[in-house]
C-alpha angles and dihedrals in degrees: 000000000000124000134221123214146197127166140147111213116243105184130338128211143161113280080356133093132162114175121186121233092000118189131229115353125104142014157091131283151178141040130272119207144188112354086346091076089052105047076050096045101047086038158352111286129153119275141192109184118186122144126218094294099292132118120249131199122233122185129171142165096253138338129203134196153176128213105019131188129163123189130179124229149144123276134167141234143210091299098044088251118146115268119193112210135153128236117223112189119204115179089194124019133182114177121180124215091002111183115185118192127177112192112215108187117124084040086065110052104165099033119063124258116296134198127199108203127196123179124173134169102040099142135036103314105059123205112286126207131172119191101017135182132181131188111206152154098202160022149142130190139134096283127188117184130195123216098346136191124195126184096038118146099254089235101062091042095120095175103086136053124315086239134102146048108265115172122235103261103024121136107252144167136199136192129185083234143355128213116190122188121193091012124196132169151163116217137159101210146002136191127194133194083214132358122196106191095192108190099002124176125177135195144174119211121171102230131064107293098146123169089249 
């Protein structure tokens, strides 16, 4: 999966770096539906989230973690075409005021557009994640790293979790944590050892109500 970039650097130490509007790194993705939302919701179960082979769209107010990797590669979609996209790896994950969409609308050709819209961790308890892995094309946010490394082969980066699947040679880059302010992203699937969905409401609409 390769990943695409962009970032303005903000300030620069040593062990310490915080980058504005950076691309493609971290994040949490997909849409739960039906029993699924309430084992999530009431406790930490394992979760795979993709949905249907369409991008959605996450955004939250911050998100903070702990152990982070991400790692570029090749995937697939619907037509066996070649798909770039970028891993991030998270081994533990909190996200506030996280809002997940998904937009079906040429799927549906004889029904009008419909969103469906999640948001979770919108009051004191935030949305909690441990192993967590997120497919993606893009994302911006406010981002601060501590202790980074960037250009590391994807397959000796030791800082995340012990999880996925990064190919010898890949670019990839590591931090002890992440901290992203004003996240949002564009991803196609994400996996999680555990998923804790604290004050979680979901709707569907037809119409465009995207999170962003």
């Amino acid at each position: 999966m390769t990943s695409e970039t962009s970032a303005v650097t903000d300030d620069t130490e040593a062990g310490h770096t915080s980058w504005k509007r950076f691309g493609a790194f971290a994040g949490i993705g997909a849409v739960a539906v039906g029993g699924m939302l309430y084992a999530l919701a009431n406790g930490a179960i394992a979760a795979q989230f993709v949905v249907s082979d369409l991008d959605f769209k996450v955004s939250a107010d911050r998100l903070v973690g702990t152990g982070f990797e991400q790692y570029g590669g090749i995937n697939v979609d619907r037509n066996n075409e070649p798909l770039p996209m970028a891993t991030a790896a998270i081994s533990e994950a909190e996200l506030h005021s996280m809002c997940q969409s998904v937009l079906i609308d040429d799927e549906l050709p004889t029904l009008p557009a419909v969103t469906m819209n999640l948001t979770a961790g919108t009051g004191e308890n935030p949305v909690e994640a441990e192993t967590l892995l997120v497919d993606m094309h893009q994302m911006a946010g406010d981002a601060e790293f501590d202790n980074m490394d960037i250009g590391v082969n994807s397959t000796d980066m030791d800082k995340g979790p012990d999880a996925g699947t990064p190919i010898s040679g890949m670019f990839g880059m590591q931090s002890d944590t992440i901290v992203v302010d004003d996240l949002q992203q564009e991803a196609r699937a994400t996996t999680a050892g555990s998923f804790v969905l604290n004050d979680l409401n979901l709707t569907l609409a037809f119409g465009e109500d995207e999170c962003y």
